[in-house]
N, CA, C and O of each residue as an XYZ file, in Angstrom:
408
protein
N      58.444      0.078     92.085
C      57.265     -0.422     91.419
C      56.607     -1.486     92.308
O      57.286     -2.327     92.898
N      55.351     -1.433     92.386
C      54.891     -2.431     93.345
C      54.126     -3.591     92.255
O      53.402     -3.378     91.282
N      54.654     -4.998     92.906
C      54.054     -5.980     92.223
C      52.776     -6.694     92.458
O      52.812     -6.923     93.667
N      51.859     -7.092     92.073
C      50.741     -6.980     92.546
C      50.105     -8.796     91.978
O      50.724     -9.035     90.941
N      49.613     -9.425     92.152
C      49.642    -10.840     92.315
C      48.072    -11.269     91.716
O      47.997    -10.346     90.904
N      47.096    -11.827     91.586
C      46.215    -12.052     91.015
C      45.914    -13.858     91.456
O      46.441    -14.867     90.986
N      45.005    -13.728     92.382
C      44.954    -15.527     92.298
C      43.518    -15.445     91.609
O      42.937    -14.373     91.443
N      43.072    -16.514     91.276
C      42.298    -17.016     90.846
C      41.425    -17.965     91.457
O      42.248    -18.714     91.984
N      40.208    -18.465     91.758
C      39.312    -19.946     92.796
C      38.580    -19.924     92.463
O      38.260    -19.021     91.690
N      37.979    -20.657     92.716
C      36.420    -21.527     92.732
C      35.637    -21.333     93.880
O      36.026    -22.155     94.710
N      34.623    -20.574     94.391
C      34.235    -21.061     95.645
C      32.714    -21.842     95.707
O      31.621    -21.682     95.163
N      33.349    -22.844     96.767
C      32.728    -23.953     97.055
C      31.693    -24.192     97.928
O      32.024    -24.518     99.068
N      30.329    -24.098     97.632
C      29.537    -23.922     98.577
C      28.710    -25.323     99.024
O      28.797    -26.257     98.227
N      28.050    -25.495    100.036
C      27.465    -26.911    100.387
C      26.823    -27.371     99.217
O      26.887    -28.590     99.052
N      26.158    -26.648     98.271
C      24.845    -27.533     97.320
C      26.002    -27.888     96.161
O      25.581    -28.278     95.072
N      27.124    -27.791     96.316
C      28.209    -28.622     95.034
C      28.523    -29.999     96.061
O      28.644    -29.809     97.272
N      28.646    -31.437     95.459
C      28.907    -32.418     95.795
C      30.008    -32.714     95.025
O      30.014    -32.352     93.848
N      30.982    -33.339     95.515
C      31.767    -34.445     94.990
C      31.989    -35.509     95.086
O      31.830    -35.769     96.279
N      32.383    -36.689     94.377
C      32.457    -37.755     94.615
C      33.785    -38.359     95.271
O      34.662    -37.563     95.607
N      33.949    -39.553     95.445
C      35.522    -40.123     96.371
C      36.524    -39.411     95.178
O      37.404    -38.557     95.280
N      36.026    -40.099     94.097
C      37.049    -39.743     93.357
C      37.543    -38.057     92.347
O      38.439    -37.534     91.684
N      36.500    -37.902     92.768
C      36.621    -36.068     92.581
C      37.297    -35.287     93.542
O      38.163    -34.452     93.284
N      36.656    -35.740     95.227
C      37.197    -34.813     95.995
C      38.951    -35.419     96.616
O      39.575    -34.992     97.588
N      39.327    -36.444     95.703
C      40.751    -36.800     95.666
C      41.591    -36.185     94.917
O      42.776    -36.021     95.208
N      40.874    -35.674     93.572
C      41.242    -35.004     92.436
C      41.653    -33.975     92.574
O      42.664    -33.499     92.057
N      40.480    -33.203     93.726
C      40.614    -31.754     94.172
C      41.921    -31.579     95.207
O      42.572    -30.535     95.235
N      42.118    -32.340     95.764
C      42.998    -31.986     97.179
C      44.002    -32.827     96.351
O      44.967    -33.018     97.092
N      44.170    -33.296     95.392
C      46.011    -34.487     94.896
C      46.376    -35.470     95.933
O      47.494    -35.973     96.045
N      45.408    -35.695     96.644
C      45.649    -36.922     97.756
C      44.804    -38.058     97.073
O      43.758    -37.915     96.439
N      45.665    -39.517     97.411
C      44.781    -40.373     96.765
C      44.097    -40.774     97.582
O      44.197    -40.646     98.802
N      42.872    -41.619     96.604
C      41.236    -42.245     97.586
C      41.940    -42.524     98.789
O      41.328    -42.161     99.794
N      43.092    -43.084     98.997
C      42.923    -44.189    100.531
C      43.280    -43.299    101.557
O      43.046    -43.683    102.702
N      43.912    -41.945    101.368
C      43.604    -40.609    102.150
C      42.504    -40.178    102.583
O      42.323    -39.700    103.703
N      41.770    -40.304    101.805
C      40.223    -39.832    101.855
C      39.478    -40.436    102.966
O      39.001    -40.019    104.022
N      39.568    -41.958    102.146
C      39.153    -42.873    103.210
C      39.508    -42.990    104.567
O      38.685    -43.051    105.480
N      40.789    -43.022    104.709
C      41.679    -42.420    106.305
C      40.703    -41.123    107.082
O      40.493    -41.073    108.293
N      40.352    -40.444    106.386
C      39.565    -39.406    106.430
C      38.164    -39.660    107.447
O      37.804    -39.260    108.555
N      37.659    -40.489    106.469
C      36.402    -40.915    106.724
C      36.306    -41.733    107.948
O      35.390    -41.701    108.770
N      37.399    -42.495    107.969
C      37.306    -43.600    109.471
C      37.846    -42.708    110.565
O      37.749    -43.119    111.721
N      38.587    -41.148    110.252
C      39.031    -40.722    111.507
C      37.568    -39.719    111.925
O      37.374    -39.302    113.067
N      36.790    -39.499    110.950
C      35.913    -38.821    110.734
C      35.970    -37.163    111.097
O      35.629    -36.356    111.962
N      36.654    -37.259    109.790
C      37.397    -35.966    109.666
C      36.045    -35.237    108.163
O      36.040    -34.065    107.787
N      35.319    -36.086    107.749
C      34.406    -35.906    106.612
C      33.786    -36.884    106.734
O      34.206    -38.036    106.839
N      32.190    -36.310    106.727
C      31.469    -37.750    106.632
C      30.614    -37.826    104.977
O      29.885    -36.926    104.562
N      30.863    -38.854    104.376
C      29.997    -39.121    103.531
C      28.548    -38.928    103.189
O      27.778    -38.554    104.074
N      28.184    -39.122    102.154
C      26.428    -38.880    102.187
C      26.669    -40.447    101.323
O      27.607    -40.811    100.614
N      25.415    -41.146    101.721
C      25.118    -42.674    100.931
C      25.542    -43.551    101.934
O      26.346    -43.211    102.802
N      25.008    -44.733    101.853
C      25.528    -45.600    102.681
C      26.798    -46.838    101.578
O      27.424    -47.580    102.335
N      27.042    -46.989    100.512
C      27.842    -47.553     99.871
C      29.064    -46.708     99.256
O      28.857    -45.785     98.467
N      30.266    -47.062     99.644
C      31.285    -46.438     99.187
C      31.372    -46.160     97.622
O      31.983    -45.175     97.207
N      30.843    -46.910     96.905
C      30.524    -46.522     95.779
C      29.613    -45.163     95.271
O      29.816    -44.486     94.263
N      28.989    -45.061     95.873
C      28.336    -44.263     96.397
C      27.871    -42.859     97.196
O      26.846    -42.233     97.462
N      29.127    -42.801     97.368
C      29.563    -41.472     98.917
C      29.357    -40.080     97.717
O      29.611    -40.113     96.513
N      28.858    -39.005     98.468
C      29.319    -38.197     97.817
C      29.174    -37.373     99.030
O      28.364    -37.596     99.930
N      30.363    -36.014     98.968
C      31.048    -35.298     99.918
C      30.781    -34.043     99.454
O      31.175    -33.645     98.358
N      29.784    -33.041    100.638
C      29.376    -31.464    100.615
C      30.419    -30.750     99.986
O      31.480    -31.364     99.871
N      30.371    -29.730     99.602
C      31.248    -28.782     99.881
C      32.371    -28.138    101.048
O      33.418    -27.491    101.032
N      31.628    -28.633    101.858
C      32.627    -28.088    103.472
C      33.593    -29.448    103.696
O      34.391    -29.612    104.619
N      33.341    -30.239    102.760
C      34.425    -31.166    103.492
C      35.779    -30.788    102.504
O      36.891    -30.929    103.011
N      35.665    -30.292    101.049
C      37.179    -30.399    100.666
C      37.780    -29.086    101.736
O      38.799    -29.347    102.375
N      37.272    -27.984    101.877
C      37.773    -26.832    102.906
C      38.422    -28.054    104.200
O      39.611    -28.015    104.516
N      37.711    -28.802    104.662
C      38.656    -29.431    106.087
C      39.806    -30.323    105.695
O      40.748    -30.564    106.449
N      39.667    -30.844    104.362
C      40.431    -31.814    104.099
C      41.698    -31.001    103.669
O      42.826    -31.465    103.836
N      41.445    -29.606    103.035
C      42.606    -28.668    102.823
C      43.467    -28.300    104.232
O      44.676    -28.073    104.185
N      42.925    -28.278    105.115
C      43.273    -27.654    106.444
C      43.757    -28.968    106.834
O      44.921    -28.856    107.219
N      43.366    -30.095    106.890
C      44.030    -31.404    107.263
C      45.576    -31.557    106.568
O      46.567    -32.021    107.131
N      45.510    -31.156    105.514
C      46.678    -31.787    104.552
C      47.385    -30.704    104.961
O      48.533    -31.094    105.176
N      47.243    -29.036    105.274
C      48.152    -28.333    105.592
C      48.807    -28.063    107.279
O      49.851    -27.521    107.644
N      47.845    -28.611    107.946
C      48.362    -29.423    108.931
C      49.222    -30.260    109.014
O      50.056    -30.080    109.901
N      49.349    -31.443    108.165
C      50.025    -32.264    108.525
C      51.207    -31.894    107.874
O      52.270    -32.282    108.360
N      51.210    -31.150    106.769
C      52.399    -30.665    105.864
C      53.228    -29.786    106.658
O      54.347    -30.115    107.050
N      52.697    -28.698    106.891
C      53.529    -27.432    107.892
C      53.659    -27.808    109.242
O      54.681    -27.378    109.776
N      52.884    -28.517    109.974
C      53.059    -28.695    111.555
C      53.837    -30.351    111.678
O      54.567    -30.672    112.616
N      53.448    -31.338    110.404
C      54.244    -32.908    110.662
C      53.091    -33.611    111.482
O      53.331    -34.530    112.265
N      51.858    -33.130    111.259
C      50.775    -34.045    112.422
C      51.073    -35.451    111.866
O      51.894    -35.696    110.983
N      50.224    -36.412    112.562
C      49.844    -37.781    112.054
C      48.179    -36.667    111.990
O      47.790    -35.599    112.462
N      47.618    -37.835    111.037
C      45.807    -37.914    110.871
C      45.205    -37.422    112.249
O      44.227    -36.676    112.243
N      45.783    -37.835    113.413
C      44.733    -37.912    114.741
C      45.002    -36.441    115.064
O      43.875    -36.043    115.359
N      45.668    -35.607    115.159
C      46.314    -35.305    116.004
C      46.410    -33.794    114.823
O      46.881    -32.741    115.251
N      45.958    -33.899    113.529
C      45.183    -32.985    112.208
C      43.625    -33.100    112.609
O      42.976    -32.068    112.780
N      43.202    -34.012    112.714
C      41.768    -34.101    112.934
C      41.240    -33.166    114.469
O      40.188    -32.544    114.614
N      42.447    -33.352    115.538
C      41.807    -32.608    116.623
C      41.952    -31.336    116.456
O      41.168    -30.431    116.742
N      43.355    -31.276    115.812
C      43.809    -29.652    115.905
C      42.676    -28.913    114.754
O      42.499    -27.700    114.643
N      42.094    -29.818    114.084
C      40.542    -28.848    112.881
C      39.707    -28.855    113.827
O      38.970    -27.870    113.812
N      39.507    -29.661    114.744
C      38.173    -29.697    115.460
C      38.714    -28.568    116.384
O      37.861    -27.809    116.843
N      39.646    -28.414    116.626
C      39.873    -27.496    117.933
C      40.047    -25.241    117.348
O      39.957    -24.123    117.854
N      40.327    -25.926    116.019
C      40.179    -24.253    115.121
C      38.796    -24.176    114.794
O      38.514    -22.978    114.828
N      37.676    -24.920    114.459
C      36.520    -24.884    114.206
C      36.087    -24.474    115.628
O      35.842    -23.269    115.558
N      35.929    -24.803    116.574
C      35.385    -24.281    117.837
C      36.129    -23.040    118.223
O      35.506    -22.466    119.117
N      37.255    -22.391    117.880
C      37.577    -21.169    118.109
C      37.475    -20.573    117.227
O      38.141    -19.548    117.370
N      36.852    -20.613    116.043
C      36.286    -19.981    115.210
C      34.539    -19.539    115.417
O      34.028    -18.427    115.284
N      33.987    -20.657    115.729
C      32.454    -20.591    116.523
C      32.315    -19.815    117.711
O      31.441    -18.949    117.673
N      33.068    -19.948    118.892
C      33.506    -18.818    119.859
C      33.627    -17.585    119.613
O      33.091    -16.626    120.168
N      34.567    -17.638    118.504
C      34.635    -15.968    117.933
C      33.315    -15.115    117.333
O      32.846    -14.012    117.613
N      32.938    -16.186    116.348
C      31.684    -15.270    115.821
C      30.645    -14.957    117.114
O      29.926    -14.012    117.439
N      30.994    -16.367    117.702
C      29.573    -15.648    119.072
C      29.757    -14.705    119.678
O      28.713    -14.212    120.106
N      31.041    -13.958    120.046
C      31.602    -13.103    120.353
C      31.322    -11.570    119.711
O      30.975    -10.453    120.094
N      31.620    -12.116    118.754
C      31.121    -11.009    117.645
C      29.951    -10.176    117.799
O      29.712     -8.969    117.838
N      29.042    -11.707    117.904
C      27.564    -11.340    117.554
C      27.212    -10.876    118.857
O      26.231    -10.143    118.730
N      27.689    -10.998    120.489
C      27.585    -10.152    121.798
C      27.329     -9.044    121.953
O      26.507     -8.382    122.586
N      29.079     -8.703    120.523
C      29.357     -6.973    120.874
C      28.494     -6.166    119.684
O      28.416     -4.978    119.371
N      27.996     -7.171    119.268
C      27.062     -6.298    118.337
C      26.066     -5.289    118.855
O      25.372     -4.646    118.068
């Protein structure tokens, strides 16, 4: 008999915002993660007062990839932040690639 699995999501597109304390909610990391975030600039805010910030859609997607970074590989923050910056550009490479052999 084959078992067959069913997930369930949300998908998250740029025109949904969240706030500090929403997109902490979303990922189970608390604000001062976030914030770590923000000074490694791993997500940048919209607003100029921390009270204030509210965060696109594309940032909980990096902040997921940050936290599973550091979970499965043991990064520190710096070293999660390059290794996203360094899958985002081989991801951009690829599609251009793509779009060549088109």
């Amino acid at each position: 008999m084959t078992r067959q699995t069913i997930l369930t999501g949300i998908i998250v597109e740029d025109t949904i915002e969240f706030t500090l304390g929403e997109l902490s909610r979303a990922c189970g990391k608390p604000a001062e993660w976030i914030l770590a975030l923000v000074e490694e600039g791993v997500i940048e805010p919209l607003g100029t007062e921390q009270t204030q910030w509210h965060f696109l859609g594309h940032c909980l997607r990096r902040v997921r990839i940050v936290e599973r970074l550091q979970s499965d590989l043991g990064l520190n923050l710096a070293g999660a932040a390059l290794a996203l910056e360094l899958l985002e550009e081989v991801e951009t490479l690829r599609n251009r690639i793509a779009a060549l052999e088109e």
